[in-house]
C-alpha positions in Angstrom: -30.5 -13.7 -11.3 -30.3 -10.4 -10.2 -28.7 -8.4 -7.3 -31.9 -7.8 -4.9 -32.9 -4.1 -4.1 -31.7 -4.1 -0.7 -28.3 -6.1 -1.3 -27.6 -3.5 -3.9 -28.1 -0.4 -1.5 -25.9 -2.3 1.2 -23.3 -2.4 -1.0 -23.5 0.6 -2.8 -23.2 2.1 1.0 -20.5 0.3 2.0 -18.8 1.8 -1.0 -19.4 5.2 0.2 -18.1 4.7 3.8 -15.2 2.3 2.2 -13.9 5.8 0.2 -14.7 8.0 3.5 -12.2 5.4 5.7 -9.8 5.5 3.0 -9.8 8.8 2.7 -9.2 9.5 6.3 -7.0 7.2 6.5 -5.2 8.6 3.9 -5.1 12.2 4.9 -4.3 11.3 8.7 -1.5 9.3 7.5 -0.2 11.7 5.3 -0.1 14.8 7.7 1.4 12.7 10.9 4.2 11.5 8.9 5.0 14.4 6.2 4.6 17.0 9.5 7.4 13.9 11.6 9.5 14.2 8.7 9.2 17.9 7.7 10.5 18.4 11.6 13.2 16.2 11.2 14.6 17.1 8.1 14.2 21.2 8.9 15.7 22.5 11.8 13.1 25.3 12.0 9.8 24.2 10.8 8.4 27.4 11.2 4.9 27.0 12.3 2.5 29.7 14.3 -0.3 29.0 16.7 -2.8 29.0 13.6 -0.8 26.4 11.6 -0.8 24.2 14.8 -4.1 24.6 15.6 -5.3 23.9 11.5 -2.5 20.7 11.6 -4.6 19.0 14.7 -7.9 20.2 13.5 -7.0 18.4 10.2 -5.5 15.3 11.7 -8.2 14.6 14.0 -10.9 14.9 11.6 -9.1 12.7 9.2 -8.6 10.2 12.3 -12.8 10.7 13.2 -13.5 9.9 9.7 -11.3 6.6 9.6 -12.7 5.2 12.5 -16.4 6.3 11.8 -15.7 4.7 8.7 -14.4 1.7 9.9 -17.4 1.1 12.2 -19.6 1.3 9.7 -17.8 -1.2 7.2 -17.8 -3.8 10.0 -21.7 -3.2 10.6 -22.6 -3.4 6.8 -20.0 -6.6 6.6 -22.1 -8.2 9.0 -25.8 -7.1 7.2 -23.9 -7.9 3.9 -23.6 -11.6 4.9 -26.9 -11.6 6.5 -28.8 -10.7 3.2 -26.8 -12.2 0.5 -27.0 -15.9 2.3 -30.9 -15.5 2.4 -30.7 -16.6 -1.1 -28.2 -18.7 -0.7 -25.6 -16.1 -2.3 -27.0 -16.4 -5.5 -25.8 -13.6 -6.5 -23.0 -14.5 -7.3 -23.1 -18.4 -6.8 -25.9 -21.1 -8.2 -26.6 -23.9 -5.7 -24.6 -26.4 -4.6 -24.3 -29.9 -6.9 -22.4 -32.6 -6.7 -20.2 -31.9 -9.8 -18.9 -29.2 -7.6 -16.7 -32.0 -6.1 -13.7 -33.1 -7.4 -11.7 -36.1 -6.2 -8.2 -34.3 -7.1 -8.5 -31.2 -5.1 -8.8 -31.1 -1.4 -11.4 -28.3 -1.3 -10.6 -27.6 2.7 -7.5 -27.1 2.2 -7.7 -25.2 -0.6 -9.9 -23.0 1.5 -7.0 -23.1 4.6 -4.8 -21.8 1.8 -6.3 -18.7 1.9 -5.9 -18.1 5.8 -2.4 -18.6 5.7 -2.1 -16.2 2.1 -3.8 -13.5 4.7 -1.4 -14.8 7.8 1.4 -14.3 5.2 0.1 -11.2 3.8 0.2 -9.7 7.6 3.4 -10.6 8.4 4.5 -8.8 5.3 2.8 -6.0 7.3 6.0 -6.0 10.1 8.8 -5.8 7.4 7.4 -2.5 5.9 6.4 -0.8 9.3 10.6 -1.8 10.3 11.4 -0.4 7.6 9.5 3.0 8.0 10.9 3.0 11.7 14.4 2.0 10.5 14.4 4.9 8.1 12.6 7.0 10.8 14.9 6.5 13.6 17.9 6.6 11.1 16.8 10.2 10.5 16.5 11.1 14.1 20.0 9.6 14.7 21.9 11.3 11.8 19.8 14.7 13.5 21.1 13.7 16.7 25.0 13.4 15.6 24.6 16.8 13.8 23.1 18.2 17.1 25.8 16.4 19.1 28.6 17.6 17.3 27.5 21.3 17.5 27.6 21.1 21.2 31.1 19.2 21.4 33.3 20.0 18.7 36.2 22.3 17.8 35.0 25.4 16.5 37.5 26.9 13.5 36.9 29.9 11.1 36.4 29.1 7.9 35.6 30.8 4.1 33.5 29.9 1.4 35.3 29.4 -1.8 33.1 27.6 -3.8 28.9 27.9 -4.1 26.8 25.1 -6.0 23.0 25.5 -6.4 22.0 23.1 -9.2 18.8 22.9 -10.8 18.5 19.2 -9.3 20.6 17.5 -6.9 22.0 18.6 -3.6 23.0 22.0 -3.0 26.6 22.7 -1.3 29.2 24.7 -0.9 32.9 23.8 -0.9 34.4 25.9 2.5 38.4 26.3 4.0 39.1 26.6 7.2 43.1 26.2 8.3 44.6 24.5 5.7 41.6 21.8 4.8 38.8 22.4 2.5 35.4 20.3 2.8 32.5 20.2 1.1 29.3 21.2 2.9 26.1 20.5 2.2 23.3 23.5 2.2 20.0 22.8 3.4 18.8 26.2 5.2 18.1 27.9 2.0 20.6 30.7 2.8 22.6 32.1 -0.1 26.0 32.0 0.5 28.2 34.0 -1.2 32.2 33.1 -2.1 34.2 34.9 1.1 31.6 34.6 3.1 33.2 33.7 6.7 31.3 30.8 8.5 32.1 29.2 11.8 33.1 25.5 11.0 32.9 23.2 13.7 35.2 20.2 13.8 34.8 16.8 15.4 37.9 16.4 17.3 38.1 12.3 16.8 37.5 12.1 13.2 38.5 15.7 11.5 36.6 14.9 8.6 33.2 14.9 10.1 32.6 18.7 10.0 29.6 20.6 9.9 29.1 24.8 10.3 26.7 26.0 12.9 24.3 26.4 10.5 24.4 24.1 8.4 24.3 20.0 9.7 26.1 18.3 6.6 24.3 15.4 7.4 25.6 12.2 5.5 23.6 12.7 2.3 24.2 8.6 1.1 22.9 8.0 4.9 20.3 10.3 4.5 19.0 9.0 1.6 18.9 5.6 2.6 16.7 6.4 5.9 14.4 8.7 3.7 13.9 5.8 0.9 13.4 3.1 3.6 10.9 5.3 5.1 8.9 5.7 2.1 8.7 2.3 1.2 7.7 1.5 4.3 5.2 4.8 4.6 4.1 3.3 0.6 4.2 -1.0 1.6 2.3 -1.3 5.0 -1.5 0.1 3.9 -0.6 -2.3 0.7 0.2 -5.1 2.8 -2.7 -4.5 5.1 -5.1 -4.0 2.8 -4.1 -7.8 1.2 -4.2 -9.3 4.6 -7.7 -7.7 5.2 -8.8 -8.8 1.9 -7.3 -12.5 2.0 -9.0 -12.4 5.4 -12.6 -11.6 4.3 -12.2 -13.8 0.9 -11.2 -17.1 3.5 -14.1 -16.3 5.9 -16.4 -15.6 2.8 -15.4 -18.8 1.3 -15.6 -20.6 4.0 -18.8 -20.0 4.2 -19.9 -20.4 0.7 -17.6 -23.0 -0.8 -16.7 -23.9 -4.3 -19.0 -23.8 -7.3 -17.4 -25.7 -10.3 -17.3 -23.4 -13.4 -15.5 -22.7 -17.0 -13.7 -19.3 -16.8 -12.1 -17.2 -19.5 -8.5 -15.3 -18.5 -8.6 -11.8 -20.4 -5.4 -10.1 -19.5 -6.2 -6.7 -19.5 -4.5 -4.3 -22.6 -2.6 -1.6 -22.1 0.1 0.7 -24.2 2.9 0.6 -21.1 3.1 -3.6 -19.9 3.8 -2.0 -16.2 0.5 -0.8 -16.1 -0.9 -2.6 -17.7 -5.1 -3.4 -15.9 -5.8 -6.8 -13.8 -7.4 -9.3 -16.0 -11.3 -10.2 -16.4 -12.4 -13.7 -15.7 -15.5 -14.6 -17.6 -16.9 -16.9 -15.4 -19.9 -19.8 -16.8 -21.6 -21.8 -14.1 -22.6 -25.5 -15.7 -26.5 -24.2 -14.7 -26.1 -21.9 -17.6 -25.5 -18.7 -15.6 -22.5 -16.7 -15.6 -20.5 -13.6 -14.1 -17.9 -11.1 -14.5 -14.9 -10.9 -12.3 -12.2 -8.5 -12.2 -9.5 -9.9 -10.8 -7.9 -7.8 -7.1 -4.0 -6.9 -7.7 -2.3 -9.1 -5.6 1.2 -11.2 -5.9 -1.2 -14.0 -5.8 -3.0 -12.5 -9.1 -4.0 -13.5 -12.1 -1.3 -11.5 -14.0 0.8 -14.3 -13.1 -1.4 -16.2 -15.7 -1.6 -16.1 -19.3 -4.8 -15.4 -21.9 -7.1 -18.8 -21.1 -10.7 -19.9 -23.1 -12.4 -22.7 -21.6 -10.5 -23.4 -18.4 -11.6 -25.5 -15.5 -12.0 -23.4 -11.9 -13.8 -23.3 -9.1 -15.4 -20.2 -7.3 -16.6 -19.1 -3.9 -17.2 -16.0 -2.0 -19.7 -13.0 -2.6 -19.3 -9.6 -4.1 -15.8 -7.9 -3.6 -15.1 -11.1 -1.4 -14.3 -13.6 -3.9 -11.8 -16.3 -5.1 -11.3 -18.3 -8.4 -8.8 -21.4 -8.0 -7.7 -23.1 -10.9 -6.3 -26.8 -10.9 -2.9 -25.8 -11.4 -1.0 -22.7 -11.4 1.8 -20.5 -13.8 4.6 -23.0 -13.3 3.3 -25.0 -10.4 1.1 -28.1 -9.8 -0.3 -27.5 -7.2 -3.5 -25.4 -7.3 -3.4 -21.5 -7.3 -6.4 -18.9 -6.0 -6.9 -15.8 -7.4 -8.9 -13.2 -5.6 -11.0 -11.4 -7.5 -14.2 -9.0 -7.2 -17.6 -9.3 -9.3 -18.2 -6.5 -11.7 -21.9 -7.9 -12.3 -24.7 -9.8 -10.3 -24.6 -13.5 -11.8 -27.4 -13.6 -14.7 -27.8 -15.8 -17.7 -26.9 -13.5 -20.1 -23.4 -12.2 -18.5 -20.7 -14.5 -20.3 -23.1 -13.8 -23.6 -22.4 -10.0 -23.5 -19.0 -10.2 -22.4 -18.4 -11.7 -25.8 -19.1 -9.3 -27.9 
């Protein structure tokens, strides 16, 4: 069997306009929160006119792109499913028999799994956009304090005795004023000098929270924290949307396909550093003598979970980058496990033959 003419140009396009969303998703994300931060964390950003002008140009392109892109997938999904189920999706799967069934596994549900792996998968979605706004907001309260005591606390002079610019880490600057010394942290870029006279302004309730007027001594452990949680969050929600997406399709797609009974091969992949190490290949043989290659989609639900396998009972549903293997029982568990997973060929008789050579 192989991948029909226009099945192949479908997805071949759907590739292209796949990286073009991406891409503008990317960028668009990028600039709206590095250019919320950089204000944030700088009191003067700095920009001109042109620099505005170029940031909004840039962003709403990017934003164009996303959504022209996104249109587009959802058309080609749609024409996707059209074609490949003229032939009964045998691109990827042979037809239906009856050894398909098997008494032990409640195929339904097995297939309702995968709904509520994407349900979970999107509620995951909430945890890293609260943590983006908790470490968002955090920064735009610890601003707020720094602004707040400017405007009401007890202005003092004060002296720099001490300067430290290191190579890495937090710049500061160690400064007296009356008979206390603090430690303040630089984040202007000016270079201070020791005897250099500053203004250091005092916060009447708690003497210790000081700041100059330049300079905002924010909370650097606070700091930190908000910054980190942002990140994660800015790093975990397109991760966590992209697996409730994909869960999504690979439920609807095997919905409408169903299970093929097959023998798959688990080949972990290899690689020099175990933490980066590749996602496995499954070697998939259908009992009509066909077979495919599958990579297997990163995912906590992932075949990394399971060791090298030769000969090992699965089923398989789905179509191109839509699909699912789920074995009998999984790492550690009973119960049956799914692993999503993405053909790397069209199915053909000679497939499992070359993959072991």
């Amino acid at each position: 069997m192989v991948l029909d003419d226009p099945l192949r140009r479908l997805t071949r396009r759907r590739a292209g306009w796949l990286a073009v969303a991406a891409a503008g998703v990317a960028v668009s994300g990028f600039f709206a929160v590095a250019v919320g931060v950089y204000r944030l964390v700088v009191a003067d950003p700095g920009f001109d006119r042109g620099d505005v002008v170029a940031l909004i140009v840039v962003f709403t392109t990017s934003l164009g792109c996303a959504a022209l892109g996104g249109d587009r997938l959802r058309v080609l999904a749609h024409r996707i499913r059209a074609t490949a189920g003229e032939n009964g999706f045998g691109a990827w799967l042979p037809s239906p028999a009856a050894a398909d069934h098997d008494p032990r596994i409640d195929f339904g549900a097995e297939t309702a799994r995968l709904r509520r792996i994407a349900g979970r998968a999107a509620a995951l979605i909430l945890v890293w956009v609260a943590l983006f706004t908790g470490g968002f907001t955090g920064i735009s309260l610890l601003d707020e304090a720094a602004d707040e005591l400017l405007a009401t606390g007890e202005r003092v002079p004060g002296v720099v005795v001490s300067v430290h610019t290191p190579d890495k880490g937090t710049w500061s600057m160690q400064v007296r004023y009356g008979e206390r010394t603090a430690k303040i942290v630089r984040d202007t870029g000016h270079r201070y000098h020791v005897g250099e006279a500053v203004t250091v302004v005092v916060d009447r309730a708690d003497p210790a929270h000081v700041r100059t007027t330049d300079e905002e001594n924010e909370n650097q452990f606070a700091f930190g924290c908000c910054v980190a949680a942002l990140l994660i969050g800015l790093a975990g929600t397109p991760v966590a949307a992209g697996a409730a997406l994909g869960w999504r399709r690979r439920a609807r797609a095997v919905a409408v396909t169903g299970w093929r009974v097959a023998t798959v091969d688990v080949v972990r992949g290899r690689s020099a550093d175990p933490r980066r190490r590749p996602p496995p290949t499954l070697y998939v043989r259908y009992p009509d003598g066909t077979g495919i290659v599958l990579r297997a989609v990163p995912s906590t639900h992932g075949a990394k979970a399971l060791a090298d396998f030769t000969d090992r009972l699965a089923w398989v549903g789905g179509w191109g980058r839509e699909m699912a293997v789920l074995f009998p029982r999984g790492p550690r568990r009973p119960e049956p496990y799914a692993v999503p997973a993405a053909a790397k060929t069209p199915r053909a008789a000679s497939a499992f033959r070359r993959s072991r050579r």
